[in-house]
N, C-alpha and C positions, 0 to 999 in steps of 0.2 A: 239695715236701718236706713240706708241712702236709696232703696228702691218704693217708687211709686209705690202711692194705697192703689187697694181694689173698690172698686164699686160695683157692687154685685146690681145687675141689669134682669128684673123679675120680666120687665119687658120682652126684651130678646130673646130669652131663656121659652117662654109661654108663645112666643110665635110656636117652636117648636115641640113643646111639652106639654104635658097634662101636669097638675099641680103636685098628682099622685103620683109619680115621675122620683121626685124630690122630699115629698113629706109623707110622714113624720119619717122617713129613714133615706137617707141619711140626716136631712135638717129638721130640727126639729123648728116650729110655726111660731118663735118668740125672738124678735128682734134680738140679737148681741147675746142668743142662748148657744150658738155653733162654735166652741172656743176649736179649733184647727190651724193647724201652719203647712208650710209649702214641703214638709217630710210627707205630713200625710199625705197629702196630695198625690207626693210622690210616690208613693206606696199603694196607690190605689184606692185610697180612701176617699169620702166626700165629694171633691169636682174633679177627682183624679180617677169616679167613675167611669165616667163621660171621657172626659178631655185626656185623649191619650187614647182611648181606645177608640168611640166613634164623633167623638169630635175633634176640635185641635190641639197641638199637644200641650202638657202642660209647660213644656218648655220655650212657648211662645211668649214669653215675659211680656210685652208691649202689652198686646189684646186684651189684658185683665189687667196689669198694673199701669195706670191711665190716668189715675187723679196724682194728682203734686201734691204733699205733704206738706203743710202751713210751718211755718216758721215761725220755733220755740212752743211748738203744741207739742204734748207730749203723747206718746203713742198709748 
């Protein structure tokens, strides 16, 4: 609960990616439709495709979790 949001960067990701890359499997194309946590990830799932195998690992906490959490918003 005390760790940074993510804000997922369609930007950065599309430098390197085709859209088909990514959709529909694992994410599916509907804002707030990917419900996942950092198990999956860890398991290889979703951005624990990528990250960990040919990108960086997922245990680089900082690089994805970057936004500050607002005070008294509820998650």
């Amino acid at each position: 609960a005390g760790m940074a949001m993510v804000r997922f960067s369609h930007a950065t990701h599309g430098e390197w990616l085709d859209c088909s890359n990514c959709h529909d499997d694992p994410f599916v194309k509907i804002a707030g439709g990917n419900r996942f946590n950092m198990e999956d990830i860890l398991k290889g799932e979703y951005c624990g495709r990528c990250h960990g195998a040919v990108a960086f690992p997922p245990t680089d906490c900082l690089r994805c979790h970057n936004v500050a959490r607002a005070v008294g918003v509820a998650n």
